[in-house]
DRENDO-1510 file (C-alpha; in Angstrom, 1 decimal, always signed):
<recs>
REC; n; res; u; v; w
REC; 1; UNK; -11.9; +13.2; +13.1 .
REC; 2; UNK; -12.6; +10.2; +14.3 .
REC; 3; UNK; -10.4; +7.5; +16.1 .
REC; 4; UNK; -9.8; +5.1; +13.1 .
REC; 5; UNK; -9.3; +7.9; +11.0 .
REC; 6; UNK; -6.6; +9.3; +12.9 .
REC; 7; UNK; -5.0; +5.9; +13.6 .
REC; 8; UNK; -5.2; +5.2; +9.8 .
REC; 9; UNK; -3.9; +8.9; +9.3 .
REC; 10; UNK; -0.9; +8.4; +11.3 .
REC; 11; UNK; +0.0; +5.0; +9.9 .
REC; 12; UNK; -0.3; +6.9; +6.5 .
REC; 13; UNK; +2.1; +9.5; +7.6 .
REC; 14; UNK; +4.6; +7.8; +10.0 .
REC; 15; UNK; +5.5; +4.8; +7.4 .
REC; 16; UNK; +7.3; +5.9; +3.6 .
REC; 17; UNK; +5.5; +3.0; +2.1 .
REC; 18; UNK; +2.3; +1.7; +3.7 .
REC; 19; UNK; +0.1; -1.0; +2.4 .
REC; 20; UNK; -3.6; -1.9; +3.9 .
REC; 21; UNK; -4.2; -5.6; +2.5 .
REC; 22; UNK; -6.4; -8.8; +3.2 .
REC; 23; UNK; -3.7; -10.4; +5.3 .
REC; 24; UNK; -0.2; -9.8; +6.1 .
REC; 25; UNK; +2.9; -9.8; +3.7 .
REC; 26; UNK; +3.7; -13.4; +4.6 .
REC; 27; UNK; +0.2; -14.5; +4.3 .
REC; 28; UNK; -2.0; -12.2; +1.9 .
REC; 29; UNK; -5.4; -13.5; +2.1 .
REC; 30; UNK; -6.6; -12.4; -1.3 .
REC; 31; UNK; -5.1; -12.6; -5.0 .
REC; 32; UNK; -4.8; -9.0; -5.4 .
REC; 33; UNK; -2.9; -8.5; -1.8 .
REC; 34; UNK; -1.2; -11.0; -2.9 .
REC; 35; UNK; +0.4; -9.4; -6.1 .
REC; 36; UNK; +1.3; -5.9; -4.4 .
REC; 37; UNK; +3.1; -7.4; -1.9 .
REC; 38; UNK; +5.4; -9.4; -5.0 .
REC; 39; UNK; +5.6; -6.6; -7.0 .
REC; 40; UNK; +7.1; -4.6; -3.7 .
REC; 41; UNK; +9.1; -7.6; -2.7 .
REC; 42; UNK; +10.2; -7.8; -6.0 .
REC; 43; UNK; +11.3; -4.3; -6.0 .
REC; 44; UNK; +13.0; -4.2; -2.9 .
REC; 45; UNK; +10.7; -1.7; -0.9 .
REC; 46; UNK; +10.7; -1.8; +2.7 .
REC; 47; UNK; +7.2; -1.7; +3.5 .
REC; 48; UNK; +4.3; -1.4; +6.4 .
REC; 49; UNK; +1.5; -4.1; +5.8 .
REC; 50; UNK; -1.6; -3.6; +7.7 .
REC; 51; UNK; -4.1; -6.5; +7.8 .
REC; 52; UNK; -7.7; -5.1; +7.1 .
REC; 53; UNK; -9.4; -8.4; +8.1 .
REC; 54; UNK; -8.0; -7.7; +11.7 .
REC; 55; UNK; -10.1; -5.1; +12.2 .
REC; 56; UNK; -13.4; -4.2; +10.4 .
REC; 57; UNK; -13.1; -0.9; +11.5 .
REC; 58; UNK; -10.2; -0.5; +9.5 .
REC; 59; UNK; -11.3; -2.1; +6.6 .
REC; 60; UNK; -14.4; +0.4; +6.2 .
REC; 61; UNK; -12.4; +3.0; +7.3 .
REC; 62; UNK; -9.6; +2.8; +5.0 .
REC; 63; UNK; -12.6; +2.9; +1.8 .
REC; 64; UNK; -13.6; +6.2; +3.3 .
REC; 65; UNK; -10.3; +7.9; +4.2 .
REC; 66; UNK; -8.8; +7.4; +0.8 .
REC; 67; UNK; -12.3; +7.2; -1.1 .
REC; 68; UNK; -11.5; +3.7; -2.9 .
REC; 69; UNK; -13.9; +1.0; -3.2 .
REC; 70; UNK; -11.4; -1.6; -2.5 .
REC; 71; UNK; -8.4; -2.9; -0.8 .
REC; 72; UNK; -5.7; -3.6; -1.6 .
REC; 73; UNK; -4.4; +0.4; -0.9 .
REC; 74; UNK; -0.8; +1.4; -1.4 .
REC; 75; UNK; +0.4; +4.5; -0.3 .
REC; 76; UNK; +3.8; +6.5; -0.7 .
REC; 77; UNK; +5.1; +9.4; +1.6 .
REC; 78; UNK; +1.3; +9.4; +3.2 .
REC; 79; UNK; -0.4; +9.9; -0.7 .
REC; 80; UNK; -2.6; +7.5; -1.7 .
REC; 81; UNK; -0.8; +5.8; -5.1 .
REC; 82; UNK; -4.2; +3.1; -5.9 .
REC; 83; UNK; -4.5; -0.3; -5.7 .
REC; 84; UNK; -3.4; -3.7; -7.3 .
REC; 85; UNK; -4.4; -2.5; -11.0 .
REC; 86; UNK; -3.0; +0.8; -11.0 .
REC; 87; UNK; +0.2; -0.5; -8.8 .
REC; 88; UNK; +0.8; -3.6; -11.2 .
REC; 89; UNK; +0.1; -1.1; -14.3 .
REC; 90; UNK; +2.9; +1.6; -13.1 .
REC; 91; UNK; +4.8; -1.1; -12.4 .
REC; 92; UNK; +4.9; -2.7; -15.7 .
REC; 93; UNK; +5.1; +0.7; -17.3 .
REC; 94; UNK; +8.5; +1.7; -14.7 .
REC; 95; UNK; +6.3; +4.2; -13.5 .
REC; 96; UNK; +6.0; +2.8; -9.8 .
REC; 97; UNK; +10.1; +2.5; -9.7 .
REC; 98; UNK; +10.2; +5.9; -10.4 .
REC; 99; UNK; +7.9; +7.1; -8.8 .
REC; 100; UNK; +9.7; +5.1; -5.4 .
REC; 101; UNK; +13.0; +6.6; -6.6 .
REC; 102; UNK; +11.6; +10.3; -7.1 .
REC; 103; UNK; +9.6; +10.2; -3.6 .
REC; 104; UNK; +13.6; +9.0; -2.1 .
REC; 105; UNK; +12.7; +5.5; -1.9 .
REC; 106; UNK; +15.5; +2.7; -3.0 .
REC; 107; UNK; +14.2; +0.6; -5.2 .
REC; 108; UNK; +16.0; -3.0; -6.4 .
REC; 109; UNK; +17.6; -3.4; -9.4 .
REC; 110; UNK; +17.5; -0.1; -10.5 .
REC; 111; UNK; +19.9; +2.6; -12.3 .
</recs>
């Protein structure tokens, strides 16, 4: 295993909610970053961003750890959930608040 993948490994398993994004919460520095992070603010998840565009190693790395084209990445409790389609569709559906709330995860707002 290789030194990014075990750094990306561990940040995968040491955080509940882990997000790998152009940019950082405050700043996302693409349009799809950008809409995870509102739909976790939004919910209330504390969450671990981790700027791709920091390091390049990471940002290759991270499309070959999980196997996904593209960044944004989202995962919960160290499995990979998908990125800013899949998140904002299980999001609109209730599925990601459950999901949070099923994996022990307090989500806003909810019952």
């Amino acid at each position: 295993m290789s030194g990014i993948h075990e750094l990306i490994d561990s940040e995968v398993k040491g955080n509940d909610v882990v997000l790998f994004m152009k940019g950082t919460p405050q700043f996302p520095q693409c349009g799809f970053s950008g809409q995870v992070v509102q739909i976790l603010d939004y919910l209330g998840v504390d969450y671990k961003g981790v700027n791709v565009l920091a390091d390049a190693e990471i940002r290759q790395g991270i499309k070959d750890y999980s196997n996904w084209p593209t960044i944004p990445q989202l995962y919960i409790k160290g499995e990979f959930v998908g990125g800013c389609d899949i998140v904002r569709e299980m999001f609109q559906s209730g599925e990601l608040q459950t999901h949070f709330q099923d994996q022990g995860i307090a989500v806003r707002g909810a019952a």
